[in-house]
BAZABA-94015 format. One record per residue: residue number from 1; residue in three letters; chain; x, y, z of N, C-alpha, C in turn. Coordinates in pm, 1 decimal, always signed. Last residue first. Layout:
! residues N
<r NUM,ALA,A,<X,Y,Z>,<X,Y,Z>,<X,Y,Z>>,
...
***
This chain:
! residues 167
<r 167,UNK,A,<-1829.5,-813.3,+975.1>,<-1830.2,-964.6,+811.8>,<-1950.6,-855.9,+729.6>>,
<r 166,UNK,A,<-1507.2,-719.9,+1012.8>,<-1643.3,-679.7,+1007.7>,<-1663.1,-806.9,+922.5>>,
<r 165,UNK,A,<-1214.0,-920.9,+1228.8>,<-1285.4,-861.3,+1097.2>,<-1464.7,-788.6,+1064.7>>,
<r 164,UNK,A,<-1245.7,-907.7,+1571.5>,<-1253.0,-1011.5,+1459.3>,<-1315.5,-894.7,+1357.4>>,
<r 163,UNK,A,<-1014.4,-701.7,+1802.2>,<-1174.0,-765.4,+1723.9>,<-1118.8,-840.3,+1635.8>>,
<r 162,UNK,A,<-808.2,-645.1,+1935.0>,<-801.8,-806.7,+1901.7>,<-959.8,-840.5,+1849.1>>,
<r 161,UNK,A,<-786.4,-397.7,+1986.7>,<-659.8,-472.7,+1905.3>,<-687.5,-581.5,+1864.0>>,
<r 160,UNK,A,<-1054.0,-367.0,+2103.1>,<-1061.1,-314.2,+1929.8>,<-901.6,-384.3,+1917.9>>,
<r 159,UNK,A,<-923.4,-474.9,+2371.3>,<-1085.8,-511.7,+2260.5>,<-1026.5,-481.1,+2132.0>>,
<r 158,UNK,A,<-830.2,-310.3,+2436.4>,<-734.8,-419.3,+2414.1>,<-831.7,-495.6,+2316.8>>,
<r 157,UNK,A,<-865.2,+61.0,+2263.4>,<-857.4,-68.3,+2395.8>,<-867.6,-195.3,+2333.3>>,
<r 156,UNK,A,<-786.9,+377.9,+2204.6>,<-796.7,+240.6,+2098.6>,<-796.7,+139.1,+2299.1>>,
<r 155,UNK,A,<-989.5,+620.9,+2270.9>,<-922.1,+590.1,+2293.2>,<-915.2,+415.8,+2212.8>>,
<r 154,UNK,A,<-1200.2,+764.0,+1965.6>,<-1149.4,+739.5,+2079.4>,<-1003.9,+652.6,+2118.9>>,
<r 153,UNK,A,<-1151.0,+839.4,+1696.3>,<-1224.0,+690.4,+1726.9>,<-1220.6,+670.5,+1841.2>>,
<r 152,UNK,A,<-1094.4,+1122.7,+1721.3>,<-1195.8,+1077.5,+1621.6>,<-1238.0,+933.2,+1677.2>>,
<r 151,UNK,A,<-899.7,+1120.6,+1915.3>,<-1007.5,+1251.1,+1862.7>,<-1113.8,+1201.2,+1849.4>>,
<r 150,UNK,A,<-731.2,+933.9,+1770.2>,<-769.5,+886.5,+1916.3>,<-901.6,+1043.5,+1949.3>>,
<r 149,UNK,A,<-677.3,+1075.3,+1550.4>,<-732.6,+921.0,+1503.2>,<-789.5,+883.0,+1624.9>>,
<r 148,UNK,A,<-500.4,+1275.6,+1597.8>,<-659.0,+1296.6,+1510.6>,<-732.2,+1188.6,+1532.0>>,
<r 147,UNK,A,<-308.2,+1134.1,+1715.4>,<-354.1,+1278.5,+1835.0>,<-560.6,+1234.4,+1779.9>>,
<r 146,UNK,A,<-183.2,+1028.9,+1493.8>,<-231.7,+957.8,+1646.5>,<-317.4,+1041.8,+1705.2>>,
<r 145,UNK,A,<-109.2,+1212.1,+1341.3>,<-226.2,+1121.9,+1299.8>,<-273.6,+1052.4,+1444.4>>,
<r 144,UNK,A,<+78.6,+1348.9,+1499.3>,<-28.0,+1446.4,+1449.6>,<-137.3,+1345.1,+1434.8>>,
<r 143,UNK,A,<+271.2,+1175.9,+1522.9>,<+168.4,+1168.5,+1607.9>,<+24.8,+1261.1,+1592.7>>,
<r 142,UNK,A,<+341.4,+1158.3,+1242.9>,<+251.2,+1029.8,+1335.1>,<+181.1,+1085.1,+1386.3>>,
<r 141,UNK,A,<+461.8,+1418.7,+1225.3>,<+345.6,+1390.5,+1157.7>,<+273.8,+1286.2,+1183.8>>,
<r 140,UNK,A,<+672.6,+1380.8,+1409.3>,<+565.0,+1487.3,+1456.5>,<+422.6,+1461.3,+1350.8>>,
<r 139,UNK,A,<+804.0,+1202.7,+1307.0>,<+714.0,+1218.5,+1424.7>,<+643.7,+1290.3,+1484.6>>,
<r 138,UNK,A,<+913.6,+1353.9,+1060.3>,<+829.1,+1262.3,+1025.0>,<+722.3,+1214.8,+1215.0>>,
<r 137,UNK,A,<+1099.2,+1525.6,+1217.0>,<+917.9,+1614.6,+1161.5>,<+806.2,+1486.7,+1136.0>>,
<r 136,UNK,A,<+1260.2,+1389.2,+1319.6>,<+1163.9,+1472.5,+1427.0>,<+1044.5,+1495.5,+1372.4>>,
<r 135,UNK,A,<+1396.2,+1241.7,+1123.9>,<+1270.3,+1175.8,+1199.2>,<+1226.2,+1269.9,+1282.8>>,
<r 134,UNK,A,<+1528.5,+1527.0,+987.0>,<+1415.9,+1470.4,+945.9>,<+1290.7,+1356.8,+1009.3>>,
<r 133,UNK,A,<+1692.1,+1534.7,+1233.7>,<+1543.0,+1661.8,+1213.4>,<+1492.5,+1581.6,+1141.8>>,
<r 132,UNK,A,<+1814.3,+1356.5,+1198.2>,<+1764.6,+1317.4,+1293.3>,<+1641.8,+1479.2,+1314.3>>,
<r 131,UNK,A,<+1999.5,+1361.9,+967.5>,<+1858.6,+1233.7,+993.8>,<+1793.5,+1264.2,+1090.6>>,
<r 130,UNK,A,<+1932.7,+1729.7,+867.8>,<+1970.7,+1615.8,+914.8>,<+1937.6,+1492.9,+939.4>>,
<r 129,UNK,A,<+1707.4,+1921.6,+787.8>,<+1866.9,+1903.5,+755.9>,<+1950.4,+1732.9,+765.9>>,
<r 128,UNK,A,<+1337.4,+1921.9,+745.8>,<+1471.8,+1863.2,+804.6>,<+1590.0,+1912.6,+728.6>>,
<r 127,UNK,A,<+1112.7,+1831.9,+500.5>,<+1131.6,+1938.0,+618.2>,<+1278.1,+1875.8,+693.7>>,
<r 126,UNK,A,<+978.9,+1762.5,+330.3>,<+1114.1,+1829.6,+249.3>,<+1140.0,+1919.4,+398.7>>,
<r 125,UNK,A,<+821.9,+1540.3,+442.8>,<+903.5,+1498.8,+332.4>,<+1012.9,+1594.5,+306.8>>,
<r 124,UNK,A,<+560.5,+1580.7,+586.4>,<+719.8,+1571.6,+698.1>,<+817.4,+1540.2,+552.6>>,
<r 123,UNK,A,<+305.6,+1747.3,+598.6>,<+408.0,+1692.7,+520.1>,<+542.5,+1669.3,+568.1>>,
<r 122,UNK,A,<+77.7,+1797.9,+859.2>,<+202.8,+1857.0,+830.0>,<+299.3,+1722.4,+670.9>>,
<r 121,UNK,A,<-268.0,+1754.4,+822.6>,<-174.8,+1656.0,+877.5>,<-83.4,+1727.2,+844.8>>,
<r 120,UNK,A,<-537.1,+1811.5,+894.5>,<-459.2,+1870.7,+826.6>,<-295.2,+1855.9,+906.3>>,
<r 119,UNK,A,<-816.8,+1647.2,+766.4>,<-754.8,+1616.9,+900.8>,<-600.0,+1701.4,+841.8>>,
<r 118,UNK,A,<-1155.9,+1625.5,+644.7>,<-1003.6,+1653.4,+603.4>,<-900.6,+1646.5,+713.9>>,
<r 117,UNK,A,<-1344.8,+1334.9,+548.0>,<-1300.9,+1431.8,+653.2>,<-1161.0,+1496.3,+605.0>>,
<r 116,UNK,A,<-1655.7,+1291.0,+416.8>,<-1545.5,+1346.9,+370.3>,<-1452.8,+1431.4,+497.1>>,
<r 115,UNK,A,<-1902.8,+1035.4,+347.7>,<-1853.3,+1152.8,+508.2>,<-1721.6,+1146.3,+460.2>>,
<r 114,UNK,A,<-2098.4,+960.1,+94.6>,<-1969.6,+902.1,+165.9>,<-1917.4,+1061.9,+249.8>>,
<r 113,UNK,A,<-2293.2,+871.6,-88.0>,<-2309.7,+925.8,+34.1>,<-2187.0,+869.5,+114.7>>,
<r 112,UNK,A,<-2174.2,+947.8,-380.2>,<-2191.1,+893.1,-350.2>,<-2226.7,+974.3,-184.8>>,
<r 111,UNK,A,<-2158.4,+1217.9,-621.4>,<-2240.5,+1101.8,-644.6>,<-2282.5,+947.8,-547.7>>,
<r 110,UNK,A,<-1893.2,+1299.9,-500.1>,<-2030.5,+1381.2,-531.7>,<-2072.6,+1280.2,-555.5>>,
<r 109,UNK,A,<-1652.0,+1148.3,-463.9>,<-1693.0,+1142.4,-425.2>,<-1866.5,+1230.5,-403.5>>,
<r 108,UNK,A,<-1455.4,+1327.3,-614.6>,<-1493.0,+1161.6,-698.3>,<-1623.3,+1119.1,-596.3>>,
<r 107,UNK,A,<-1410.0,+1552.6,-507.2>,<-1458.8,+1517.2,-627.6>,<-1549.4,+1432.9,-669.7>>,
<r 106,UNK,A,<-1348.1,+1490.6,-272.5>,<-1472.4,+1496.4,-252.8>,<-1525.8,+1535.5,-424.4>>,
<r 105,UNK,A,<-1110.6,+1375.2,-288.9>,<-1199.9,+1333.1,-242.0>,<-1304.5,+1381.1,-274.5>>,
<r 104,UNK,A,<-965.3,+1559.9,-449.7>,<-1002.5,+1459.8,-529.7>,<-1104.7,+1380.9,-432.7>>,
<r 103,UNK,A,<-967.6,+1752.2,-232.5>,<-992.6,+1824.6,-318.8>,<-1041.2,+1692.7,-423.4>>,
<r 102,UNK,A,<-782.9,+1593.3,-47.3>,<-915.6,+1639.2,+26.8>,<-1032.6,+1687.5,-96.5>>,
<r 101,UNK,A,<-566.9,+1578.7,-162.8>,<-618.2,+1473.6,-152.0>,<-752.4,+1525.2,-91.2>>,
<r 100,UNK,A,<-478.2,+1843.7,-134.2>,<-440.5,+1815.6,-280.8>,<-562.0,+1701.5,-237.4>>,
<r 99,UNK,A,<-422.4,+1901.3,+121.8>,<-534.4,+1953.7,+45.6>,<-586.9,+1906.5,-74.2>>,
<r 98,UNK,A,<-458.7,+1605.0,+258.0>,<-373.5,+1687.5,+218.3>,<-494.2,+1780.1,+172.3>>,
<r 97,UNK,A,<-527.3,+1372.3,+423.1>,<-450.5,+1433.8,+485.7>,<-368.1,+1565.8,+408.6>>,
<r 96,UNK,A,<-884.6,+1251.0,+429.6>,<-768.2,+1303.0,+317.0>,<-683.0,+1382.1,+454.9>>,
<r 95,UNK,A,<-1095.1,+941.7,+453.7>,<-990.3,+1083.6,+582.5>,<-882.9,+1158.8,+479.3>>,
<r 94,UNK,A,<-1388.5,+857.1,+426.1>,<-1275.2,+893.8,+364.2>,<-1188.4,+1031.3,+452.6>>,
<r 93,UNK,A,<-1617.2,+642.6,+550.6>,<-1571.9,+756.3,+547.4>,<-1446.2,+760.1,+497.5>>,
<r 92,UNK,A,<-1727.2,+411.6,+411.6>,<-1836.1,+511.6,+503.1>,<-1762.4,+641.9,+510.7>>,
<r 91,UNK,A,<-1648.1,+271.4,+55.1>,<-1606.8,+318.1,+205.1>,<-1745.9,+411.9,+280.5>>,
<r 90,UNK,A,<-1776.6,+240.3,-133.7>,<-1794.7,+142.2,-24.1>,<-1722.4,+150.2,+61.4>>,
<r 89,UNK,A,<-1699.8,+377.5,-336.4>,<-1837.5,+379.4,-297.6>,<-1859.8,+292.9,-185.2>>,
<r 88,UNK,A,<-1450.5,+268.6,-428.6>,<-1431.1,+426.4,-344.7>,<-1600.6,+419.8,-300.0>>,
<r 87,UNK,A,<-1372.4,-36.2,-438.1>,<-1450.9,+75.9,-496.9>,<-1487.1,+177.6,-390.7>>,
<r 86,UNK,A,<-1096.5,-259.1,-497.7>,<-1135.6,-150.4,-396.0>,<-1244.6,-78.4,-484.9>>,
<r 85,UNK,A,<-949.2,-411.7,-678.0>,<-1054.9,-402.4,-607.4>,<-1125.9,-386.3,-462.6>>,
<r 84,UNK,A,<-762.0,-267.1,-790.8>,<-650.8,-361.0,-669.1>,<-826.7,-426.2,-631.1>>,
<r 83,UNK,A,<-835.4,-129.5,-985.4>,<-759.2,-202.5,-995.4>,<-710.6,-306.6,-929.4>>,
<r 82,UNK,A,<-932.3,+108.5,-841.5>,<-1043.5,+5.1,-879.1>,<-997.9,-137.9,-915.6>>,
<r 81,UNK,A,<-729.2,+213.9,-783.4>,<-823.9,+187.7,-623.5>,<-892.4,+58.6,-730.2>>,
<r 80,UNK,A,<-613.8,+354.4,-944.8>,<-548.7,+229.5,-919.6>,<-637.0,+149.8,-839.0>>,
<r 79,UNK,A,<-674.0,+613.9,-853.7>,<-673.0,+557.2,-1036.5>,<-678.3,+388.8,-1018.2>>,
<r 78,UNK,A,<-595.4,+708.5,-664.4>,<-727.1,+696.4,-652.9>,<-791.8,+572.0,-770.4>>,
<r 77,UNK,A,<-253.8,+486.2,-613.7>,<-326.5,+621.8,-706.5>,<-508.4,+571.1,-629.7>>,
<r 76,UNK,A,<-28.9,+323.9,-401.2>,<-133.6,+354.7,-541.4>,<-244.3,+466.6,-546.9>>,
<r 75,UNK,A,<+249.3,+174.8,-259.8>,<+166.7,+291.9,-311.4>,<+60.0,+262.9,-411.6>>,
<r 74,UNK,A,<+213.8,-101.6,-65.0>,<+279.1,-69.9,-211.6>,<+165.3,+41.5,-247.1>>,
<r 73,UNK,A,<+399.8,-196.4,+226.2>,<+297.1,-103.6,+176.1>,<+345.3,-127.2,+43.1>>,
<r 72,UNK,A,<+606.9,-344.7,+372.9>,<+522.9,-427.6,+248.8>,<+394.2,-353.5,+212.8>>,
<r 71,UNK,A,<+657.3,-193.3,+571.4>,<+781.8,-234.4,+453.9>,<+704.6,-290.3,+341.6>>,
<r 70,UNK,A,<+551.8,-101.4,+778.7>,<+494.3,-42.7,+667.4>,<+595.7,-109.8,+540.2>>,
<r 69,UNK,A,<+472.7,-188.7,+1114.5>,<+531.2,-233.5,+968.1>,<+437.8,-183.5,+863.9>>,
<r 68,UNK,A,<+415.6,-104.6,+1451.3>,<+340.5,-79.1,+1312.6>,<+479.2,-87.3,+1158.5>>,
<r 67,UNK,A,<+530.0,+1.1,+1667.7>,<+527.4,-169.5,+1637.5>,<+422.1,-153.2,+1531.4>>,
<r 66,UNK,A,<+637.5,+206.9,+1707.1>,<+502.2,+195.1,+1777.7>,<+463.6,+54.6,+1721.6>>,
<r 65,UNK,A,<+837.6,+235.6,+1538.6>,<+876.8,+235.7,+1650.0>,<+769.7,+249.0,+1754.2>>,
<r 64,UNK,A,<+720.7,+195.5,+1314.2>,<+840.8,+82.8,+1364.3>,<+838.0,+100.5,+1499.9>>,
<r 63,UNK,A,<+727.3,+425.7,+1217.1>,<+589.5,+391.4,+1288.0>,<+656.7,+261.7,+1328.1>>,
<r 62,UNK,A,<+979.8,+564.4,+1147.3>,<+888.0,+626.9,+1276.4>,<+781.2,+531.2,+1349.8>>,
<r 61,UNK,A,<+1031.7,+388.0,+950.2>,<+1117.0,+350.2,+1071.3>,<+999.9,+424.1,+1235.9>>,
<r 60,UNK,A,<+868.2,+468.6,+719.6>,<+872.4,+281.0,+775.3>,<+910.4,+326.5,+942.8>>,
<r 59,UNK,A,<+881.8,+752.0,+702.0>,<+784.3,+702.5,+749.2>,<+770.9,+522.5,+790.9>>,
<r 58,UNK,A,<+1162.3,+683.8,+606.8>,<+1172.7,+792.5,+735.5>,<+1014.9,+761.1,+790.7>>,
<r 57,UNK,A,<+1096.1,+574.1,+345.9>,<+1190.1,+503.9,+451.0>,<+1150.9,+569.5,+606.2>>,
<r 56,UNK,A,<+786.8,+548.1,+184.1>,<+917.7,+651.9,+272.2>,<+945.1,+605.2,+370.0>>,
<r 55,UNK,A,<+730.9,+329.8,-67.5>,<+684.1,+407.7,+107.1>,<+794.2,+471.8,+76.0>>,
<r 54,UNK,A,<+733.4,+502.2,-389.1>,<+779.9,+390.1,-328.5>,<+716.1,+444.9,-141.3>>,
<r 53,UNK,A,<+528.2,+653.4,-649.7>,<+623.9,+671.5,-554.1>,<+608.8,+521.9,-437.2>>,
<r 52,UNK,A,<+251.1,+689.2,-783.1>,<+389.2,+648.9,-833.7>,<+518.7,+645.8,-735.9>>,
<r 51,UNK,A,<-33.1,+753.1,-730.2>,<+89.1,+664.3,-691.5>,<+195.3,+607.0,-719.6>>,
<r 50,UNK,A,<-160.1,+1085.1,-613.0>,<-97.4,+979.6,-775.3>,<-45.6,+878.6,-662.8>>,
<r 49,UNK,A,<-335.3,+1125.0,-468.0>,<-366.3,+1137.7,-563.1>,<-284.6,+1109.3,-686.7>>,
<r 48,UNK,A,<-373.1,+744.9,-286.2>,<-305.3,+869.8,-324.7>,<-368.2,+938.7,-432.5>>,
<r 47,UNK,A,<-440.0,+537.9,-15.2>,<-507.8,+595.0,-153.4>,<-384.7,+710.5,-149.2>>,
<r 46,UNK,A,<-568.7,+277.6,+226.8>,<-515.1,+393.0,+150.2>,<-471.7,+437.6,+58.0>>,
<r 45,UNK,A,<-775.0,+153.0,+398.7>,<-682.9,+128.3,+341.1>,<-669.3,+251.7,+312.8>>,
<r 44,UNK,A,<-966.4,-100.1,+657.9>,<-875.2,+0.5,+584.7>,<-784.6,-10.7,+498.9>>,
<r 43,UNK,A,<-1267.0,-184.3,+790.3>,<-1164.2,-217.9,+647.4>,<-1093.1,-99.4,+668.3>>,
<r 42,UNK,A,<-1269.6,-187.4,+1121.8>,<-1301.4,-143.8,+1009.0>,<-1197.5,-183.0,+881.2>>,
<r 41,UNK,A,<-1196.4,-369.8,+1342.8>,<-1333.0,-327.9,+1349.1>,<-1371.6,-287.9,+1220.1>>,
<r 40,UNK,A,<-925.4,-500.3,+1325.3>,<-1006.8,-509.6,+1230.0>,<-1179.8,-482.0,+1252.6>>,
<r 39,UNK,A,<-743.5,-278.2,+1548.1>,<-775.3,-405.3,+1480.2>,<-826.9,-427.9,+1365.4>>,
<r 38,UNK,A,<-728.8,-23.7,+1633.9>,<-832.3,-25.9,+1620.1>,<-887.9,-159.5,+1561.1>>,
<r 37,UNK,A,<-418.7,+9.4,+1627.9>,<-511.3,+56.9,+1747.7>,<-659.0,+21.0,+1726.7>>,
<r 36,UNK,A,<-368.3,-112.6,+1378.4>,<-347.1,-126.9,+1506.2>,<-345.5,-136.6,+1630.5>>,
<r 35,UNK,A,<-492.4,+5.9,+1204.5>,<-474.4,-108.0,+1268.5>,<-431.9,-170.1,+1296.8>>,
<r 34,UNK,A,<-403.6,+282.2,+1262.7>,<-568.8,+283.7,+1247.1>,<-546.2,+114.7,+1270.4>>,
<r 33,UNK,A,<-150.6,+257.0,+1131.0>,<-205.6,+269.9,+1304.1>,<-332.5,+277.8,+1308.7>>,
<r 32,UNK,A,<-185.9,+216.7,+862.3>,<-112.4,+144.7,+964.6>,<-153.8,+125.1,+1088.0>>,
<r 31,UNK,A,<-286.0,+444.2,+791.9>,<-357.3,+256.8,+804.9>,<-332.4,+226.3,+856.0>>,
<r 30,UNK,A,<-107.4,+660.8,+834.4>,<-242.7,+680.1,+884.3>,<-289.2,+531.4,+889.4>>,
<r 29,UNK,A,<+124.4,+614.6,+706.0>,<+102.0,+600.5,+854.4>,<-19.6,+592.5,+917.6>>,
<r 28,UNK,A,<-24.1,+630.5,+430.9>,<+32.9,+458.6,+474.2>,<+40.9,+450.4,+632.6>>,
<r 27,UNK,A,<-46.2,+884.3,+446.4>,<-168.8,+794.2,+466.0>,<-150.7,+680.8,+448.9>>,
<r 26,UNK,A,<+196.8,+966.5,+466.6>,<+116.1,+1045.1,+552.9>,<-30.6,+943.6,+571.3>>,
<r 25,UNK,A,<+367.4,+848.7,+244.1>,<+396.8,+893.5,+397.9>,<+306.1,+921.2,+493.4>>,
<r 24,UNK,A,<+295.8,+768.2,+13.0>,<+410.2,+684.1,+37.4>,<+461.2,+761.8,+204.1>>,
<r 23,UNK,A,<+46.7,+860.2,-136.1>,<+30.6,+741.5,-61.4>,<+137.4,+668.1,-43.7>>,
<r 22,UNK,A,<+92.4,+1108.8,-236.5>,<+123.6,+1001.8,-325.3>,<+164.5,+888.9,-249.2>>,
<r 21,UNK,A,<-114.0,+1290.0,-90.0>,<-58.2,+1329.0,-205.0>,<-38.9,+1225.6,-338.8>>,
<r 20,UNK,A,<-396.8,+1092.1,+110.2>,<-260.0,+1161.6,+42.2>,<-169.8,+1217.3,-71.6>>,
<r 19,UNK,A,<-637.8,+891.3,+300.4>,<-563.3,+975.0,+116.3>,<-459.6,+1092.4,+168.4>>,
<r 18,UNK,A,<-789.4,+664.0,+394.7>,<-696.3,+740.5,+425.9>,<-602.1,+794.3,+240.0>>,
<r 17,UNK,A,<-1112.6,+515.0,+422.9>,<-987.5,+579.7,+325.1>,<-934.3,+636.0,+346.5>>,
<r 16,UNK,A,<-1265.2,+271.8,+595.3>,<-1204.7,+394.8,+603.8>,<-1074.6,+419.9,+486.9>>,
<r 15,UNK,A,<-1583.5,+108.1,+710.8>,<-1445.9,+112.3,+610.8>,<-1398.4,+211.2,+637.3>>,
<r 14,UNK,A,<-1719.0,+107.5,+914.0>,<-1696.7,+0.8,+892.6>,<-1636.8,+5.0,+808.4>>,
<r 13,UNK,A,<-1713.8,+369.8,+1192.2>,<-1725.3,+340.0,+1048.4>,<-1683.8,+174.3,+999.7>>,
<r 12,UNK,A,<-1924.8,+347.6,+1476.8>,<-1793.0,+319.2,+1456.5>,<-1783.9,+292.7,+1278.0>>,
<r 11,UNK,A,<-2245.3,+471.0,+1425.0>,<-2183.3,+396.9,+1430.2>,<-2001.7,+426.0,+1428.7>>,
<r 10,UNK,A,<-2371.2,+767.3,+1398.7>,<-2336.3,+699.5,+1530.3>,<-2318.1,+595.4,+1544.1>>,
<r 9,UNK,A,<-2428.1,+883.4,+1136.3>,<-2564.8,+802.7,+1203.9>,<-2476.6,+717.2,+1321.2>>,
<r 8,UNK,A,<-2178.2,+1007.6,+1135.7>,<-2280.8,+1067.2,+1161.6>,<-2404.0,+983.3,+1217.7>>,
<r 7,UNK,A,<-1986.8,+779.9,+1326.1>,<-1980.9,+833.5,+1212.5>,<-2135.0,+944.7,+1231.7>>,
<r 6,UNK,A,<-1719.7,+718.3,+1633.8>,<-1881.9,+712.9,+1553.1>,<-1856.5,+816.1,+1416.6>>,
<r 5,UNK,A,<-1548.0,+777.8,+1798.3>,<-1567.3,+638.3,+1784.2>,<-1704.5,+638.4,+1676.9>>,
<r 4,UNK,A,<-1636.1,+1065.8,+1960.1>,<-1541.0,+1009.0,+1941.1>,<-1619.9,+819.4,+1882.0>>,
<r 3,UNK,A,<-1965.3,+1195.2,+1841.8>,<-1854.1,+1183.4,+1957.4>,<-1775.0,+1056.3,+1881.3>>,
<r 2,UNK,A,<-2212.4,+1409.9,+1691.5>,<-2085.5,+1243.2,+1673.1>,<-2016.5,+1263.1,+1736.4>>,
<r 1,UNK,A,<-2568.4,+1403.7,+1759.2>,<-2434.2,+1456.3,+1780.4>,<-2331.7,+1346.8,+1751.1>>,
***
C-alpha cells in the first residue's frame, strides 16, 4: 500500500518532476515548496510543455509569502530538460499539473519505469479582474499544491527542512 511520504516500492521519491503548461506558474510553485517543506530529501525540478514564457509575477509574490523565492526561476520546455542536464529517466516520479503536461508525461515517459502522477491543479493565469482577485486565484492554486504535496509526502517537519542532499 503507498501512504503519505512514499512511492510505490515505499520509499520517499529521490527525484521529482513537476510539469506544466509553460513552467512559469503552477510547477515553479510546485519546486519551490516541495523545497522547502521537504529540503533536499529529493532532487527537484521543473518542466513545461513549452518554455518560452518568463515566471509569473502573481506566482513570485504568492509563494513570497510562505518564504519561497521564485525570482531566479528560468522557464524551460520538456525539450530543454536534456539541455540544462537533466534526463527525464532519472526522475522516480513525475507530478504534471495540467492535462496538457500529464499527456507529454506519460508520452515521453513509455519506455521508462517512472510513477506518473496527475494532481489537477486550477490555472490561476486568465482568472481574476482585479490585483487582488487575481492573487486570490493564484492562492488558491498554491495552496491547491500545498493541500496535494502534504497528501502525498506528508506532513513537511523540521528534519526534512534541514536534510542533507540525497548522495
Amino acid at each position: 500500500m503507498v501512504g503519505p511520504r512514499s512511492t510505490p516500492n515505499g520509499d520517499f521519491p529521490q527525484s521529482v518532476l513537476f510539469c506544466c503548461d509553460h513552467n512559469s506558474t503552477r510547477s515553479p510553485m510546485a519546486e519551490g515548496l516541495m523545497k522547502k517543506f521537504y529540503g533536499h530529501r529529493a532532487y527537484v525540478q521543473s518542466a513545461g510543455v513549452r518554455g518560452e514564457m518568463e515566471i509569473d509575477g502573481f506566482a513570485v509574490t504568492v509563494c513570497a509569502e510562505l518564504g519561497v523565492a521564485l525570482e531566479r526561476h528560468r522557464a524551460r520546455s520538456f525539450d530543454e530538460m536534456a539541455e540544462w542536464g537533466d534526463d527525464l529517466s532519472g526522475f522516480d516520479l513525475v507530478v504534471a499539473l495540467s492535462p496538457a503536461s500529464q499527456r507529454r508525461a506519460l508520452d515521453m515517459t513509455r519506455s521508462f519505469h517512472i510513477d506518473v502522477e496527475y494532481w489537477p491543479i486550477i490555472d490561476p493565469t486568465g482568472l481574476g479582474e482585479t490585483r487582488e482577485d487575481k492573487l486570490a486565484s493564484y492562492r488558491q492554486a498554491r495552496d491547491q499544491i500545498v493541500d496535494r504535496m502534504k497528501a502525498r509526502f506528508g506532513e513537511p517537519t523540521e528534519e526534512d527542512q534541514g536534510a542533507a542532499p540525497p548522495r
